[in-house]
OpenMM code with the backbone's topology and positions (N, CA, C; nanometers):
from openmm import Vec3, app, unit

residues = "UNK UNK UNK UNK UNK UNK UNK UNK UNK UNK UNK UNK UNK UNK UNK UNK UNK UNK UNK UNK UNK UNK UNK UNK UNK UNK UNK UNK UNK UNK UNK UNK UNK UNK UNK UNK UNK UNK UNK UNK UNK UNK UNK UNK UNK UNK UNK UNK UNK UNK UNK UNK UNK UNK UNK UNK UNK UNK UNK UNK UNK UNK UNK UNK UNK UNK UNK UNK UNK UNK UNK UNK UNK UNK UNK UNK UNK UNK UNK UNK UNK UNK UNK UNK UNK UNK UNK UNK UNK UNK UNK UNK UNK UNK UNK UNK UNK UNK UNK UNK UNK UNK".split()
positions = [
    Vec3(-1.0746, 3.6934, -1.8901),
    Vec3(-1.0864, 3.5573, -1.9390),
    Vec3(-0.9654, 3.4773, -1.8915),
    Vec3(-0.9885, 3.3230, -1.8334),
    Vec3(-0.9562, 3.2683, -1.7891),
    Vec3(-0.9026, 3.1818, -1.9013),
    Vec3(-0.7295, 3.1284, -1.9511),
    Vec3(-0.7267, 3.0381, -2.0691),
    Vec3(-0.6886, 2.9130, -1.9761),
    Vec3(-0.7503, 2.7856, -2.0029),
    Vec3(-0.6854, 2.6779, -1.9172),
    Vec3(-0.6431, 2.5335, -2.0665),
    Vec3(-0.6792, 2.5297, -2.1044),
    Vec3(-0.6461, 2.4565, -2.2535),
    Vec3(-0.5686, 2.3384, -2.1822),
    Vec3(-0.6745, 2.2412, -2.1130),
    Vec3(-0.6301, 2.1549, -2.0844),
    Vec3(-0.7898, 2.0633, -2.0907),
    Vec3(-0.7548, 1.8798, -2.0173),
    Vec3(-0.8669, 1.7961, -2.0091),
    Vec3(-0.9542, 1.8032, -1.8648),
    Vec3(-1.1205, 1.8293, -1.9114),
    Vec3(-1.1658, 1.7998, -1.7376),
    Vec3(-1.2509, 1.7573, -1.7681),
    Vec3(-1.3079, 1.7133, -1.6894),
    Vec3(-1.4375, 1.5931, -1.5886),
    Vec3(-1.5688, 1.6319, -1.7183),
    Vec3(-1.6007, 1.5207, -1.7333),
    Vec3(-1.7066, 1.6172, -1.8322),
    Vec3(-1.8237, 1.6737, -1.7744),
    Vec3(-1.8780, 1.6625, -1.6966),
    Vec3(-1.9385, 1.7591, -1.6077),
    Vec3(-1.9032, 1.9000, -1.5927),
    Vec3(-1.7924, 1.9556, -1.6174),
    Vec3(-1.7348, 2.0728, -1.5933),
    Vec3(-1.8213, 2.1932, -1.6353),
    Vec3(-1.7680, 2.2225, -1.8136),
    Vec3(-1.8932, 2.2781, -1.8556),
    Vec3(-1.9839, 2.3536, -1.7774),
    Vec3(-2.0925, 2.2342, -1.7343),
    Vec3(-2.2206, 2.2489, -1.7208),
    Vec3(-2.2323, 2.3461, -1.5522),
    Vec3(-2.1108, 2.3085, -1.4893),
    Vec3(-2.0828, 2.3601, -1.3690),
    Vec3(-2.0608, 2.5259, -1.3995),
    Vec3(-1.9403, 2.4666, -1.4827),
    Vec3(-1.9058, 2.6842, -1.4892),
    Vec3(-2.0460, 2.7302, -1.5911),
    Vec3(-2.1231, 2.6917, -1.6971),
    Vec3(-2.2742, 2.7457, -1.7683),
    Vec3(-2.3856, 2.7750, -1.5741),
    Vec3(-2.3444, 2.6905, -1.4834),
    Vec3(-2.4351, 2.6993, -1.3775),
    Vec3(-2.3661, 2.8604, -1.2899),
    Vec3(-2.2997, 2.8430, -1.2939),
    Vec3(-2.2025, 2.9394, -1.2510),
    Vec3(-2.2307, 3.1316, -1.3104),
    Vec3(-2.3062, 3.1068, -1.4212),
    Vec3(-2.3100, 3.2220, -1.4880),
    Vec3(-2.1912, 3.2473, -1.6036),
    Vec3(-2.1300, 3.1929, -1.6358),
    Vec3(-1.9913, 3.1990, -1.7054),
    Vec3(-2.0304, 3.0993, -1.8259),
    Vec3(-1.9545, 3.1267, -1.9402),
    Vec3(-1.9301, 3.0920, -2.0698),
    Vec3(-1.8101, 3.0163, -2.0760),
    Vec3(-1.8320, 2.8591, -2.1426),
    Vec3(-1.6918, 2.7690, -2.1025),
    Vec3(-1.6672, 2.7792, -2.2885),
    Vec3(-1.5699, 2.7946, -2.3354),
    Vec3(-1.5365, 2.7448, -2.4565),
    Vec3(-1.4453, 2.5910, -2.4664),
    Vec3(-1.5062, 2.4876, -2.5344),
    Vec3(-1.4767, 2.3598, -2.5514),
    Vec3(-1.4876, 2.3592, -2.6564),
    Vec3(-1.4368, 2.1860, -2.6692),
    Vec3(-1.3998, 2.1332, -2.8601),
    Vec3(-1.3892, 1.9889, -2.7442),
    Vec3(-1.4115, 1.9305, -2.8630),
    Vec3(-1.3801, 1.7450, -2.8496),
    Vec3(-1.2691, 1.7374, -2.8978),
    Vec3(-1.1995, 1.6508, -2.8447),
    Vec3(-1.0510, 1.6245, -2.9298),
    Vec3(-1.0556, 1.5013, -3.0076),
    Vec3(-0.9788, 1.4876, -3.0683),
    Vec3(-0.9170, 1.3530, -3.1834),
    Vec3(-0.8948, 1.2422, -3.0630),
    Vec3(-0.9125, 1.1327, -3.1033),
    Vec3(-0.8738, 1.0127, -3.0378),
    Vec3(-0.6694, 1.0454, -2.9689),
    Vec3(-0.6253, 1.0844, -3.0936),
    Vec3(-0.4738, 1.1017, -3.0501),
    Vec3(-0.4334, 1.1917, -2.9658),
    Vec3(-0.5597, 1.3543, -2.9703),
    Vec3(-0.4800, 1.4759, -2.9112),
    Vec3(-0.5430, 1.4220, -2.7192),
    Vec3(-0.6833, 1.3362, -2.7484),
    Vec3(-0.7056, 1.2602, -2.6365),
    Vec3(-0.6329, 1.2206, -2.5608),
    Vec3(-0.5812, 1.1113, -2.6177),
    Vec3(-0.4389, 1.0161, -2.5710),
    Vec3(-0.3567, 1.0653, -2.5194),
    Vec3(-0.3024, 1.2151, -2.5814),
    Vec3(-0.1779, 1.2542, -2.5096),
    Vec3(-0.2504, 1.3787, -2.4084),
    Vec3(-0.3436, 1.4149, -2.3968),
    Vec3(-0.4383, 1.5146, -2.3265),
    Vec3(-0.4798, 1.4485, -2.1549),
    Vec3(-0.5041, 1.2881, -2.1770),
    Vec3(-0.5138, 1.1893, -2.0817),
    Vec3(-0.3635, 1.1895, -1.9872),
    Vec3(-0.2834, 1.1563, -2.0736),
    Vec3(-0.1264, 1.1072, -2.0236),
    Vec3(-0.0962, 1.2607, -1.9619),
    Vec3(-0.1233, 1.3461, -2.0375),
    Vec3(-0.1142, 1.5230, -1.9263),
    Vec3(-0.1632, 1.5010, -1.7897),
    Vec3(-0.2782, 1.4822, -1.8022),
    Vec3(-0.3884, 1.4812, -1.7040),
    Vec3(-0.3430, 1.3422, -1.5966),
    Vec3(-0.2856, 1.2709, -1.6114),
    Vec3(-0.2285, 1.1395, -1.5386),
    Vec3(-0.1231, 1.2384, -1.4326),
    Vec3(-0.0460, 1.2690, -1.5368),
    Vec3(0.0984, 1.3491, -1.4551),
    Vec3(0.0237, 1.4849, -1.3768),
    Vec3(-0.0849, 1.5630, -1.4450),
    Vec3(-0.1363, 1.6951, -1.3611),
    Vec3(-0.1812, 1.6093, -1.1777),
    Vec3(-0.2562, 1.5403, -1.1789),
    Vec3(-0.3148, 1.4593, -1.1599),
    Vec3(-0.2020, 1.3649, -0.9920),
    Vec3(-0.1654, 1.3084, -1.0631),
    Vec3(-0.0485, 1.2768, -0.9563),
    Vec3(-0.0034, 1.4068, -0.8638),
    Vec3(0.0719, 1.5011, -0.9367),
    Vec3(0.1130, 1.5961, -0.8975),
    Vec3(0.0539, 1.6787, -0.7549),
    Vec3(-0.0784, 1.6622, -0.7988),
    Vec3(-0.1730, 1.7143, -0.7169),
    Vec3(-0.1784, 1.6543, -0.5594),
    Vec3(-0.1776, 1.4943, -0.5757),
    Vec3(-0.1910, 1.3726, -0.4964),
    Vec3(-0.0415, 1.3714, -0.4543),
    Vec3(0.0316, 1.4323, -0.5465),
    Vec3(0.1750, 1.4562, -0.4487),
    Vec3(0.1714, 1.5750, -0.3134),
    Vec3(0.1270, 1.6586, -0.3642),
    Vec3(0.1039, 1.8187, -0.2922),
    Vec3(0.0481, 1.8055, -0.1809),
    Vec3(-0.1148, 1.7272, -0.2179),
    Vec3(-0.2165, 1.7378, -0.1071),
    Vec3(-0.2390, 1.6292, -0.0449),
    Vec3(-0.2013, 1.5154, -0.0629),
    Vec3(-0.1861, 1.3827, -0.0172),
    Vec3(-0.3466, 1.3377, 0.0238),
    Vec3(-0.4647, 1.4026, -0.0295),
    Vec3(-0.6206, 1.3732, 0.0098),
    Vec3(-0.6261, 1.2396, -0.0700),
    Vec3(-0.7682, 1.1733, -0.0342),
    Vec3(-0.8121, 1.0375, -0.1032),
    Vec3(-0.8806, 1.0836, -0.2242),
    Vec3(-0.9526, 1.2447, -0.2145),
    Vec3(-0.9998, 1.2989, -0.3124),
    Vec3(-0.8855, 1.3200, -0.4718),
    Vec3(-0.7920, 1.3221, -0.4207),
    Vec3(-0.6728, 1.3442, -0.4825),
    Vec3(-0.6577, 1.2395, -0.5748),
    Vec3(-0.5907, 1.1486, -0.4329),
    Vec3(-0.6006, 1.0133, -0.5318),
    Vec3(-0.7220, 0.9286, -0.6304),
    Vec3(-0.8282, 0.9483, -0.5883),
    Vec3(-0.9436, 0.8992, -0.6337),
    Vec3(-0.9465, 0.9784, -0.8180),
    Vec3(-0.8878, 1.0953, -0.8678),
    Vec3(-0.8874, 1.1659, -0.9241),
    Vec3(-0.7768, 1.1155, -1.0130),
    Vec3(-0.6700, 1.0665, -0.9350),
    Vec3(-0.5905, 0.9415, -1.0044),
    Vec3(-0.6282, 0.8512, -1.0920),
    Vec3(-0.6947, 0.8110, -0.9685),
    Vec3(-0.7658, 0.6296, -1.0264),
    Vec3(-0.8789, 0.6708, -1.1685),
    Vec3(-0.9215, 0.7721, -1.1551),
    Vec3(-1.0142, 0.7899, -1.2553),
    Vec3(-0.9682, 0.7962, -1.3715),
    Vec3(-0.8857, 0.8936, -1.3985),
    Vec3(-0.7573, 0.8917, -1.5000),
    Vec3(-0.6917, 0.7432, -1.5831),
    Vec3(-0.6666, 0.7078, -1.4313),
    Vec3(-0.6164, 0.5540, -1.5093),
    Vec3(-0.7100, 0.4785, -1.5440),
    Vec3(-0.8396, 0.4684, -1.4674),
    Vec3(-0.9502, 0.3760, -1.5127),
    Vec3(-0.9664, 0.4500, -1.7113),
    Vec3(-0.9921, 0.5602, -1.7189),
    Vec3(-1.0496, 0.6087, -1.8370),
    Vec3(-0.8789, 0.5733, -1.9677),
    Vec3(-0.7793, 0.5618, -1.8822),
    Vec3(-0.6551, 0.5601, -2.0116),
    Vec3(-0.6754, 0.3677, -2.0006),
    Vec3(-0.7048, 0.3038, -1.9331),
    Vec3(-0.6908, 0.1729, -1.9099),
    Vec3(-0.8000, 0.1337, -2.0456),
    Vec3(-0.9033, 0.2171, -2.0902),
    Vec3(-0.9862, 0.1698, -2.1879),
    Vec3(-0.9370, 0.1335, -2.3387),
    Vec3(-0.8589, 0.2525, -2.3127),
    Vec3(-0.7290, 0.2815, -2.4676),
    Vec3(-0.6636, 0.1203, -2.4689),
    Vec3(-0.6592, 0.0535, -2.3170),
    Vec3(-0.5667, -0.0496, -2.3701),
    Vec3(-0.6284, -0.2095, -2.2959),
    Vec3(-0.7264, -0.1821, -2.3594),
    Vec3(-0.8024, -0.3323, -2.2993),
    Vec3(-0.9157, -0.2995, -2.2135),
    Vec3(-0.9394, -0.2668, -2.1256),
    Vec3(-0.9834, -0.1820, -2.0315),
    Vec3(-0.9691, -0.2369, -1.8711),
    Vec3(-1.0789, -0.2157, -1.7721),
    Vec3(-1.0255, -0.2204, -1.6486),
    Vec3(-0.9714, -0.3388, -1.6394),
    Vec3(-1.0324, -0.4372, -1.6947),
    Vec3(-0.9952, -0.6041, -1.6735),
    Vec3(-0.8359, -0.6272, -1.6912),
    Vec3(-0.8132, -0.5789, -1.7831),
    Vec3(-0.6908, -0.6536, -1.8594),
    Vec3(-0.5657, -0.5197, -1.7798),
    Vec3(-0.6044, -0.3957, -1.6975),
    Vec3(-0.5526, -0.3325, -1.6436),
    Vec3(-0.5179, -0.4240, -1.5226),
    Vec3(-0.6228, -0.4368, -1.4546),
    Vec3(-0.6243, -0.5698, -1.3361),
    Vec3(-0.5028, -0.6695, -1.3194),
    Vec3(-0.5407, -0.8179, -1.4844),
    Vec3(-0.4528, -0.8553, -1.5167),
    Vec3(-0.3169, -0.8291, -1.5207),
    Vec3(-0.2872, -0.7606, -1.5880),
    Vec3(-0.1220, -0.6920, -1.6172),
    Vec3(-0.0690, -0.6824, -1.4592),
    Vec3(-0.1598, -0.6161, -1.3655),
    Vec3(-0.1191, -0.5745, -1.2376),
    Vec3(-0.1302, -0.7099, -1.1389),
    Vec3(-0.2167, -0.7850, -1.1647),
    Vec3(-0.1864, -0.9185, -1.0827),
    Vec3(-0.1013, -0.9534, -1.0911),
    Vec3(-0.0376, -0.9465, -1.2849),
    Vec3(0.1242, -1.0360, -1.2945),
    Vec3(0.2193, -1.0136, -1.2536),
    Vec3(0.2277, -0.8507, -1.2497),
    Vec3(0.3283, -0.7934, -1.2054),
    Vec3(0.3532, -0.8490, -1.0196),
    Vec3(0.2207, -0.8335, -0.9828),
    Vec3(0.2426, -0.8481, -0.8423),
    Vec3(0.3331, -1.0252, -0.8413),
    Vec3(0.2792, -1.1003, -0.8982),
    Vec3(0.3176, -1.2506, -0.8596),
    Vec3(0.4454, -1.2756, -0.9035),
    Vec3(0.4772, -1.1797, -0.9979),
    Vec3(0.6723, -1.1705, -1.0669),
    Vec3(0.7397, -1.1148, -0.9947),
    Vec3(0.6994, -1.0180, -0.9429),
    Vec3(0.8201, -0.8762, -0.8616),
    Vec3(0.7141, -0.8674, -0.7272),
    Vec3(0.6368, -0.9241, -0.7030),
    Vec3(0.5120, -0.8128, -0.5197),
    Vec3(0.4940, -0.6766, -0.5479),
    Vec3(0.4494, -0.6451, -0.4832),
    Vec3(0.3698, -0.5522, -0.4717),
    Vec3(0.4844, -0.4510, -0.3694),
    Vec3(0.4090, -0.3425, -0.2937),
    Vec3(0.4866, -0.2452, -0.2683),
    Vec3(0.4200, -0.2149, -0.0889),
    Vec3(0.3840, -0.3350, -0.0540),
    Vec3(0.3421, -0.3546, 0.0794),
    Vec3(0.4755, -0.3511, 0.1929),
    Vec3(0.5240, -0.4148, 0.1755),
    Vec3(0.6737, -0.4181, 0.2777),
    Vec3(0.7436, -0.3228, 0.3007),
    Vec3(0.7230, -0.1710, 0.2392),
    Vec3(0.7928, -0.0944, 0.2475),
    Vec3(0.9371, -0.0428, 0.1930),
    Vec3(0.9768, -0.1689, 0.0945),
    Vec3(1.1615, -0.1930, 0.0605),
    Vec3(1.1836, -0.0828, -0.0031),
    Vec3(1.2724, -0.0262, 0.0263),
    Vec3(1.3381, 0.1087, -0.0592),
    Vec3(1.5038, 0.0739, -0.1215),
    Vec3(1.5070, 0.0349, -0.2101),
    Vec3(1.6169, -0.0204, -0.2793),
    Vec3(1.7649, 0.1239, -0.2786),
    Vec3(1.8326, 0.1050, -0.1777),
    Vec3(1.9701, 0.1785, -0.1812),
    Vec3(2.0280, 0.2028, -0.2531),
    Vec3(2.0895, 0.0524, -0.3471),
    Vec3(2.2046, 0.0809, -0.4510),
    Vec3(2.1869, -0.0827, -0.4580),
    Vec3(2.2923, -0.1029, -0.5749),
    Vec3(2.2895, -0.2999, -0.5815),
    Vec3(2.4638, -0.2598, -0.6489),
    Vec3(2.5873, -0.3720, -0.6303),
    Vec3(2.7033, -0.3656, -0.6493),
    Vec3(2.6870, -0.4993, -0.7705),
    Vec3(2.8020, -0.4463, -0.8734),
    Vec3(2.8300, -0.5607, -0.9170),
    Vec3(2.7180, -0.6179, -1.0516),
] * unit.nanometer
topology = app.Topology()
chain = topology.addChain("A")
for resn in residues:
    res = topology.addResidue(resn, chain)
    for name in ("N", "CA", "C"):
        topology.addAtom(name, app.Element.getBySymbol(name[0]), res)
């Protein structure tokens, strides 16, 4: 037996039941969610650090699309990120900040 006691795709399950194998699950609390999501953000990256695929990243974006609901949802994710861009830009130019004096 395999212990993984972590969050996946909800499709999963039904993959390893196709598989011949027995998945043991539970639903979590809105809260053990929340911080089960924010795991899965950082697992998640990590991965997209390692393997640098679009599959990777796309696995990202999903993450954030589904934690973005917790807080407004995609729209107001959008928002926040337009403002940011029109206060500080975006991360197109390449600038890698050295040091600042003073």
């Amino acid at each position: 037996m395999t212990v993984y006691k972590k969050l996946v795709r909800d499709g999963v399950p039904e993959v390893i039941r196709a598989n011949g194998q027995k998945a043991s699950t539970r639903v979590l609390s809105k809260e053990e969610y929340h911080k089960a999501l924010t795991q899965k953000l950082l697992e998640e990256c990590e991965e997209f650090r390692t393997a640098q695929t679009v599959e990777e990243l796309a696995d990202c974006l999903e993450v954030v699309y589904t934690l973005a609901e917790q807080y407004g949802g995609v729209e107001a994710l959008e928002k926040a990120r337009r403002e940011k861009v029109e206060q500080r830009g975006a991360f197109k130019e390449r600038i890698f900040l050295e040091s600042v004096e003073g």
